[in-house]
C-alpha positions as CSV (number, residue, x, y, z in Angstrom):
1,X,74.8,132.3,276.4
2,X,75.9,129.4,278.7
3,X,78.3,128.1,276.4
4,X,80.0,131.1,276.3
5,X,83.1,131.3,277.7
6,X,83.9,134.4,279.6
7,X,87.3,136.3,278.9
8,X,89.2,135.3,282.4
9,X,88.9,131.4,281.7
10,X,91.5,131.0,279.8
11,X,94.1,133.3,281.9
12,X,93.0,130.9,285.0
13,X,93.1,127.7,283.0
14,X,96.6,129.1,282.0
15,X,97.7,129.7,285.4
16,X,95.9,126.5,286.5
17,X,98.2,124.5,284.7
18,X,101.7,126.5,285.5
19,X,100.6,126.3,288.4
20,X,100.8,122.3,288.3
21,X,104.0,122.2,286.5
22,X,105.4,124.2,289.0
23,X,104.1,121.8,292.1
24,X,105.3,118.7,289.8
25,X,108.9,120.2,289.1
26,X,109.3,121.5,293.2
27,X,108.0,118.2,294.4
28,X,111.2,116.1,291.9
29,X,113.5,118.6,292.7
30,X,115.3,115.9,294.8
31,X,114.7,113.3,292.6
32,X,116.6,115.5,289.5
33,X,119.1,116.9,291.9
34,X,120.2,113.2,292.9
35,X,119.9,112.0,289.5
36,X,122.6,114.7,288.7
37,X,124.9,113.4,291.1
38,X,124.2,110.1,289.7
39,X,125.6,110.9,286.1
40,X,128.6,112.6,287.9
41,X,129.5,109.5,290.0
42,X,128.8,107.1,287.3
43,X,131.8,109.1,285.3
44,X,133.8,108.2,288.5
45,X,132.9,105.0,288.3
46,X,133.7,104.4,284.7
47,X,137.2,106.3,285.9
48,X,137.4,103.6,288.6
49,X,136.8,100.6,286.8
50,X,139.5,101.6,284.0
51,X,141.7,102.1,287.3
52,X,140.7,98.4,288.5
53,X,141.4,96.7,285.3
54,X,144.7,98.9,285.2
55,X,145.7,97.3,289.0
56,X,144.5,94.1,288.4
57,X,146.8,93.7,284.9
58,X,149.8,95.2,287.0
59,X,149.5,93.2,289.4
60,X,149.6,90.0,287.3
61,X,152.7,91.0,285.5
62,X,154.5,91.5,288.8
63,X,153.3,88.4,290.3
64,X,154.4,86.7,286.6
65,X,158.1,88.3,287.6
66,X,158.3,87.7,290.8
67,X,155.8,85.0,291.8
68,X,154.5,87.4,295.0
69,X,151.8,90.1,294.9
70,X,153.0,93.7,295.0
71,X,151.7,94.4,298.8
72,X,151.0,98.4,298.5
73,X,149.3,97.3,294.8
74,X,146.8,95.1,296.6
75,X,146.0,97.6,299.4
76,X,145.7,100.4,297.0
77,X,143.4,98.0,294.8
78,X,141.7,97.2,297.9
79,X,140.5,100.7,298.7
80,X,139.4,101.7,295.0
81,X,137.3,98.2,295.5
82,X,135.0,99.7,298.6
83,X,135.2,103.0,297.0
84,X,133.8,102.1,293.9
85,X,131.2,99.6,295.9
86,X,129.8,102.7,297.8
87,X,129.9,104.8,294.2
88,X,127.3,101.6,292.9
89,X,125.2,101.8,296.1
90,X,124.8,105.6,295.9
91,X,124.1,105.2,291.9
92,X,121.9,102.5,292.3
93,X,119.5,104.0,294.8
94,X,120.6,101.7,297.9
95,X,122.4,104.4,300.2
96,X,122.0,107.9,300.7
97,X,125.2,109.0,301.8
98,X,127.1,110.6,298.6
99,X,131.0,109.1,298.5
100,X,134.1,110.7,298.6
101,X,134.5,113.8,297.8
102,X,131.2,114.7,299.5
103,X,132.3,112.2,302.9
104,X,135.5,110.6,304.2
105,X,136.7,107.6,301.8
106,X,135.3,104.9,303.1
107,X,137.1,101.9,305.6
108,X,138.2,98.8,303.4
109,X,134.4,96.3,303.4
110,X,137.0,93.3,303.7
111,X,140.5,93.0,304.8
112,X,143.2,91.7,302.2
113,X,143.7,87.7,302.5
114,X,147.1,87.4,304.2
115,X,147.8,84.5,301.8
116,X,147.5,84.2,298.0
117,X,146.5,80.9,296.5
118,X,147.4,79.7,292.7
């Protein structure tokens, strides 16, 4: 008879362990939440490094046919730079704050060398 297992034990084990599953799942909510944003801003950032490569290939031809940089290029360039710095901080755990769209594009990390050595 003490073996025996009585009828409500395995609705309580039941509930026992959804009950877990629930506290596990609530308590990474966060976790899965960011991790969401993650996957979006890494298609961003896959977008921006195509965009980078894209400036940076542009740029050499029109310093090859005019032996200056293309000034609004480099600024432009400049900006996707931080942007996509702050979209590899966010993605890789180091900042909180979500980039652009979800806060203001961010202020250039470095300013543009006035003068371009070759």
């Amino acid at each position: 008879m003490e073996n025996e297992r009585m009828p409500d034990d395995k609705p309580n084990a039941a509930s026992d362990i959804l009950e877990k599953i629930t506290a596990f799942m609530l308590a990474r909510k966060g976790i899965a939440i960011r991790f969401l944003y993650t996957v979006m801003y890494y298609l961003i950032f896959v977008i921006l490094t195509t965009l980078v490569n894209i400036c940076a290939v542009v740029q050499y031809v029109f310093l090859f046919a005019t032996t200056k940089p293309h000034e609004q290029l480099r600024k432009f360039s400049n900006k996707i730079n931080t942007y996509t710095y702050k979209v590899m901080r966010y993605m890789t755990v180091t900042e909180n704050t979500r980039p652009y769209p979800f806060s203001d594009l961010p202020p250039d990390v470095e300013p543009i060398e006035e003068e371009i050595k070759f």
